[in-house]
N, CA, C and O atoms as a DFTB+ gen file, in Angstrom:
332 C
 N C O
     1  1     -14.282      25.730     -11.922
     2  2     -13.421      26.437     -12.862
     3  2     -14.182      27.653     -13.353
     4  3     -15.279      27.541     -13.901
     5  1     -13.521      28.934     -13.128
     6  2     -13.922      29.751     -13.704
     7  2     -14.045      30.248     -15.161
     8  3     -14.299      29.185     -15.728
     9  1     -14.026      31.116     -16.045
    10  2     -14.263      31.347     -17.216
    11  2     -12.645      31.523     -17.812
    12  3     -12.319      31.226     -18.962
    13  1     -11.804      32.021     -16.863
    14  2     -10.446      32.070     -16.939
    15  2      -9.564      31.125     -17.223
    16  3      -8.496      31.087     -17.835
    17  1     -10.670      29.869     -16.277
    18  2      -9.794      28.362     -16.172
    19  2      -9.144      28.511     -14.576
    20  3      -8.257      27.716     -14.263
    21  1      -9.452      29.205     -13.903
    22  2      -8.766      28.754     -12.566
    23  2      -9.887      28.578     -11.220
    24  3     -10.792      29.186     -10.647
    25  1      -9.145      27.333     -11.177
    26  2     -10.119      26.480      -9.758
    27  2     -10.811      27.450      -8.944
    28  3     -10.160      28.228      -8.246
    29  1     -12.312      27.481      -8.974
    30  2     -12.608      27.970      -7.857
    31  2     -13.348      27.504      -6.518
    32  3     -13.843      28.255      -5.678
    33  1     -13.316      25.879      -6.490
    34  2     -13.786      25.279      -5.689
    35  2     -13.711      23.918      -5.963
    36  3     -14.118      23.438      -7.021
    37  1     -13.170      23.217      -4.986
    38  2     -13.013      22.113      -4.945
    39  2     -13.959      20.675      -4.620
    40  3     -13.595      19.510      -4.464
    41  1     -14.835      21.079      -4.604
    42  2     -15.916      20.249      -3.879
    43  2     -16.643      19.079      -5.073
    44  3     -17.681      18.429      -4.953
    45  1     -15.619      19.118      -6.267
    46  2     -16.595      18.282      -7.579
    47  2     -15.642      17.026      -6.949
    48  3     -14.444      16.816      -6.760
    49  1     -17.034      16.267      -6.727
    50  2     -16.831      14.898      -6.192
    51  2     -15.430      13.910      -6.749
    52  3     -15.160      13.818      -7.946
    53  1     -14.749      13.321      -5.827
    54  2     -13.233      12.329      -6.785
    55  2     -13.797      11.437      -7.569
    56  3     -12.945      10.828      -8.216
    57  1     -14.920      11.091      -7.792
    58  2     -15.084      10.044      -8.572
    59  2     -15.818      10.784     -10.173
    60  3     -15.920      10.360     -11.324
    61  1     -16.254      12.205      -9.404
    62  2     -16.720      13.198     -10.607
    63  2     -15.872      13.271     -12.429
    64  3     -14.735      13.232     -12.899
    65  1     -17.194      13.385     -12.884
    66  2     -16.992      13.285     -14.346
    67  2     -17.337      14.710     -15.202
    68  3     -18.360      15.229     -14.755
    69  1     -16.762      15.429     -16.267
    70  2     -17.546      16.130     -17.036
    71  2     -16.914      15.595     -18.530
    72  3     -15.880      14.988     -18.811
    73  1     -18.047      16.120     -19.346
    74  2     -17.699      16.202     -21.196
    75  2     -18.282      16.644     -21.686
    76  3     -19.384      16.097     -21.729
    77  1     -18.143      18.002     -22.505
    78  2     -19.095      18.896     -23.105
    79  2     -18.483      19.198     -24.801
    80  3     -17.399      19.064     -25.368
    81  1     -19.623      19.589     -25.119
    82  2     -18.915      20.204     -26.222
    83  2     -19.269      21.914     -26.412
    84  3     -20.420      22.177     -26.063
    85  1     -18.496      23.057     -26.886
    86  2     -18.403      24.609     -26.212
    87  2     -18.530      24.758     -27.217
    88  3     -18.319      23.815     -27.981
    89  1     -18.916      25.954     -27.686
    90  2     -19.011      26.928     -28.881
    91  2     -18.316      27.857     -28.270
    92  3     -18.377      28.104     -27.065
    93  1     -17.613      28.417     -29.101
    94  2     -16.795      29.582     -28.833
    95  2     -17.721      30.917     -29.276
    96  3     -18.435      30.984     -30.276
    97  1     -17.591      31.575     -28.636
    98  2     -18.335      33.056     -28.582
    99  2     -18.564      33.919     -30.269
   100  3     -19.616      34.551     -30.185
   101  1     -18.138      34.049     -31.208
   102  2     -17.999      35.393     -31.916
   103  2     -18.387      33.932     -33.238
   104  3     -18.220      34.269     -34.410
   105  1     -18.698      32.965     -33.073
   106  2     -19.057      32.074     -34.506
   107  2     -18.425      32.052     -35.221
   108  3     -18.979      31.511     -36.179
   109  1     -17.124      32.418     -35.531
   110  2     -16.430      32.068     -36.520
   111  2     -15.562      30.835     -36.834
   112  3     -15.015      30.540     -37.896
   113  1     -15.569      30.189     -35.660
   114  2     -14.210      29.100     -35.566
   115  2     -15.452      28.034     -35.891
   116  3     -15.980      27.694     -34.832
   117  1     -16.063      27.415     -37.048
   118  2     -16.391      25.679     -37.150
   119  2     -16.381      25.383     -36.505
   120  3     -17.410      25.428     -35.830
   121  1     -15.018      24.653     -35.916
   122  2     -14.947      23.400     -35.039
   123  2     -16.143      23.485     -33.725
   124  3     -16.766      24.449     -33.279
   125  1     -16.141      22.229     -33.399
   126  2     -17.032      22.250     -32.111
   127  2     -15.503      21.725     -30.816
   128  3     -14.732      20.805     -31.091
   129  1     -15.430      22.322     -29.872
   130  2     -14.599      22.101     -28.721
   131  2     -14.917      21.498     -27.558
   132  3     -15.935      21.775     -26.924
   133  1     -14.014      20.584     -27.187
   134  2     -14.715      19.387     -26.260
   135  2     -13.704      19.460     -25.139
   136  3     -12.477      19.388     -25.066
   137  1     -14.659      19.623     -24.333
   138  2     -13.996      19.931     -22.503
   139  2     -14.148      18.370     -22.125
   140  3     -15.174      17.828     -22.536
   141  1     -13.148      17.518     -21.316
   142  2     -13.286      16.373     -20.795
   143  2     -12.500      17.038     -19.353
   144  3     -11.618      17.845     -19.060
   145  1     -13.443      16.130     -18.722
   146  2     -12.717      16.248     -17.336
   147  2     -12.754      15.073     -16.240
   148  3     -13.471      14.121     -16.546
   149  1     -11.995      14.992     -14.845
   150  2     -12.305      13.755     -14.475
   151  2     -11.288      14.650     -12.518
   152  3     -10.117      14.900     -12.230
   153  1     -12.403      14.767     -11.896
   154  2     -12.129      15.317     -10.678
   155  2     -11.410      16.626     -11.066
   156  3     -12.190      17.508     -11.425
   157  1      -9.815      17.028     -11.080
   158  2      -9.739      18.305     -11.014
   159  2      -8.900      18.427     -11.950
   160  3      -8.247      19.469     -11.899
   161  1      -8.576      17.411     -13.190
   162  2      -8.255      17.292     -14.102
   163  2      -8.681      18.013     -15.272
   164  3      -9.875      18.183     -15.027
   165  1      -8.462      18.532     -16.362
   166  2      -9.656      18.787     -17.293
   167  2      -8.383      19.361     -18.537
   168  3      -7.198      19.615     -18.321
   169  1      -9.074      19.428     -19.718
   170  2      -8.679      19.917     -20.980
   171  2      -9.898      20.027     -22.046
   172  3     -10.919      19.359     -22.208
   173  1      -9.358      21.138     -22.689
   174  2     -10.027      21.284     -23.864
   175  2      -9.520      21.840     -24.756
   176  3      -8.720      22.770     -24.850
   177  1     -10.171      21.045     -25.605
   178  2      -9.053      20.646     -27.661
   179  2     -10.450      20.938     -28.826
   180  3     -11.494      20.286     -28.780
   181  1     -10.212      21.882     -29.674
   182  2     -11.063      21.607     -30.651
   183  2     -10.874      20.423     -31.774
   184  3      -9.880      19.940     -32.316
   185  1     -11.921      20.240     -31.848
   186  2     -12.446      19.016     -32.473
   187  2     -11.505      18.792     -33.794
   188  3     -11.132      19.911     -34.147
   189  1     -11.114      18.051     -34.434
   190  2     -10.340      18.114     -35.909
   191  2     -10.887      17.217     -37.012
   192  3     -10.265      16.896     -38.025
   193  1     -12.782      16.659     -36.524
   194  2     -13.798      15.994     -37.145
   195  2     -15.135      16.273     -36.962
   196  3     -16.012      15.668     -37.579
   197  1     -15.421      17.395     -35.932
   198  2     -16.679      17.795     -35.637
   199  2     -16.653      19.531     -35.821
   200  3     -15.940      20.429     -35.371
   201  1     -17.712      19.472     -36.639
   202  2     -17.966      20.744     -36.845
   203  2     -19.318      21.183     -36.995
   204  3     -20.191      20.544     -37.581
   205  1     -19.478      22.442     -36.373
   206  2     -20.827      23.196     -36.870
   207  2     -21.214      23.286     -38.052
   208  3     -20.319      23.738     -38.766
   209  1     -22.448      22.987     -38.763
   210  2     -23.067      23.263     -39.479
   211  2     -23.683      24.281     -39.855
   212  3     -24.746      24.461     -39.261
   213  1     -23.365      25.156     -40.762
   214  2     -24.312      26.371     -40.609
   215  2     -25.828      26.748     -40.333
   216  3     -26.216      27.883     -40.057
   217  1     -26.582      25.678     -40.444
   218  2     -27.691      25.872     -40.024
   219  2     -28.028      25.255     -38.381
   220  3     -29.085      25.435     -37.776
   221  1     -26.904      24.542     -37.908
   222  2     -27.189      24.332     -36.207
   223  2     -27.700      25.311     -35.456
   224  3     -27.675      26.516     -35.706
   225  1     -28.118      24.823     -34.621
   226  2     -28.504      26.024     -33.325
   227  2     -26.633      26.125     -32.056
   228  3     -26.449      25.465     -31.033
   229  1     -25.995      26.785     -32.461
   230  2     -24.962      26.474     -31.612
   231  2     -25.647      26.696     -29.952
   232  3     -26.710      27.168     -29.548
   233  1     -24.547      26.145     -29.331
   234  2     -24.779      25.954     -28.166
   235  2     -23.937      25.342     -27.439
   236  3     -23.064      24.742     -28.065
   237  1     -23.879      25.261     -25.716
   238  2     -22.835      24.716     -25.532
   239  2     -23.712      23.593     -24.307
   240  3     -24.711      23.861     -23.640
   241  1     -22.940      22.363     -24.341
   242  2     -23.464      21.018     -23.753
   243  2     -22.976      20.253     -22.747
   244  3     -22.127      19.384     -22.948
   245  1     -23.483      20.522     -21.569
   246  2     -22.756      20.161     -20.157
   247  2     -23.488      19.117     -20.045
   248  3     -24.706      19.203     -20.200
   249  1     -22.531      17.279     -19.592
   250  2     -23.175      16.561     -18.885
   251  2     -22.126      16.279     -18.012
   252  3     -21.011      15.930     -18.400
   253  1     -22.510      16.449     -16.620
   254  2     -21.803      16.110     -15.090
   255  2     -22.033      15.227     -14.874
   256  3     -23.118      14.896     -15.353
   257  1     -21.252      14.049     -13.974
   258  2     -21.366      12.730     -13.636
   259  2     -20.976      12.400     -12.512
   260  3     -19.765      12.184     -12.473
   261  1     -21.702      12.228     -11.246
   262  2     -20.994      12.158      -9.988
   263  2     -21.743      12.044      -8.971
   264  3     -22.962      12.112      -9.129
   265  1     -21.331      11.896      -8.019
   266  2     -22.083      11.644      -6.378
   267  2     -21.995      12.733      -5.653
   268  3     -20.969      13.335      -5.335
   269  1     -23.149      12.992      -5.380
   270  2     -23.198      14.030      -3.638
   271  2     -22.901      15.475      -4.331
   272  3     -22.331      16.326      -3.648
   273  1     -23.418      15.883      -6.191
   274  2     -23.168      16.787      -6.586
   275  2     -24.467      17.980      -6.063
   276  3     -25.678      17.801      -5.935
   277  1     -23.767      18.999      -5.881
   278  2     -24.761      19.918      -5.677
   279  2     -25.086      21.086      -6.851
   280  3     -24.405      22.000      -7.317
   281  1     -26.501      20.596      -7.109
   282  2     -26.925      20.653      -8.654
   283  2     -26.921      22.267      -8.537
   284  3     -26.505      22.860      -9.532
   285  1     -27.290      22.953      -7.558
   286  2     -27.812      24.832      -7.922
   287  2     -26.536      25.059      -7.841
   288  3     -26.297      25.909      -8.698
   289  1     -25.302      24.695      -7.134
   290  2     -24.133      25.358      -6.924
   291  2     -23.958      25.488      -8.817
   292  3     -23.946      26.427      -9.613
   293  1     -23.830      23.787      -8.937
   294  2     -23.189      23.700     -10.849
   295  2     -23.779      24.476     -11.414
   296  3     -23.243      25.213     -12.241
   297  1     -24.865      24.514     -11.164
   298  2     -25.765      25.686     -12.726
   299  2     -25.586      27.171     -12.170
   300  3     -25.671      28.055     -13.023
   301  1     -25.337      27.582     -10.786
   302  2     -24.837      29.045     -10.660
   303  2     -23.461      28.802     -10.874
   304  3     -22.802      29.806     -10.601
   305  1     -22.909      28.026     -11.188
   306  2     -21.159      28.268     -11.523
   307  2     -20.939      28.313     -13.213
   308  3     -19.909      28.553     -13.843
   309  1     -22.316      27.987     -13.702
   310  2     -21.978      27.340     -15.263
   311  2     -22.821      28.981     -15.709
   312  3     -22.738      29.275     -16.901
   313  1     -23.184      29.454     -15.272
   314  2     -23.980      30.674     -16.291
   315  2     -23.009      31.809     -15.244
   316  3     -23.270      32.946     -15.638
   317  1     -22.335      31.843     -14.459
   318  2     -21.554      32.650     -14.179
   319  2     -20.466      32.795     -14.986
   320  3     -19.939      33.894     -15.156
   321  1     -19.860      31.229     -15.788
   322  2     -18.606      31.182     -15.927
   323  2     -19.034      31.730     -17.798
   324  3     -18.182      32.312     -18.471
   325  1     -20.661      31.354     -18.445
   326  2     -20.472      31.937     -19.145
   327  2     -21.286      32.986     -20.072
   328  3     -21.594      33.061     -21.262
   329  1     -21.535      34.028     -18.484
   330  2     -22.130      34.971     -18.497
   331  2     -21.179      36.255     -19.002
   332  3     -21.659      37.386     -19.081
């Protein structure tokens, strides 16, 4: 998935997992936003109980879950998408 949200490769394993939580760019929105996904499924909803703290380090938190993943492809797709 690109930064847009549209598929750009299909190869995340069927049994593949993601769940992150995103910071949105410009710091103003609190909430923390949570990407769930499950093969080529996916959504993301901000939080309506988790929120940034003003003194956090924001950031955003990828854990992938899956077989036969190819780890340099994910991390050149994940700083592309939010480069």
């Amino acid at each position: 998935i690109d930064s847009t949200g549209n598929v750009v490769s299909n190869d995340f394993d069927e049994d593949g997992r993601m769940s992150s939580f995103i910071n949105e760019r410009d710091g103003l929105d609190k909430r923390r936003y949570i990407l769930q996904a499950v093969h080529d499924l996916w959504d993301v909803t901000a939080s309506t109980n988790l929120f940034w703290d003003p003194n956090d380090t924001r950031c955003c938190k990828i854990i992938v879950i899956g077989k036969r993943l190819d780890e340099k492809a994910l991390q050149e797709g994940f700083i592309n998408c939010f480069s």
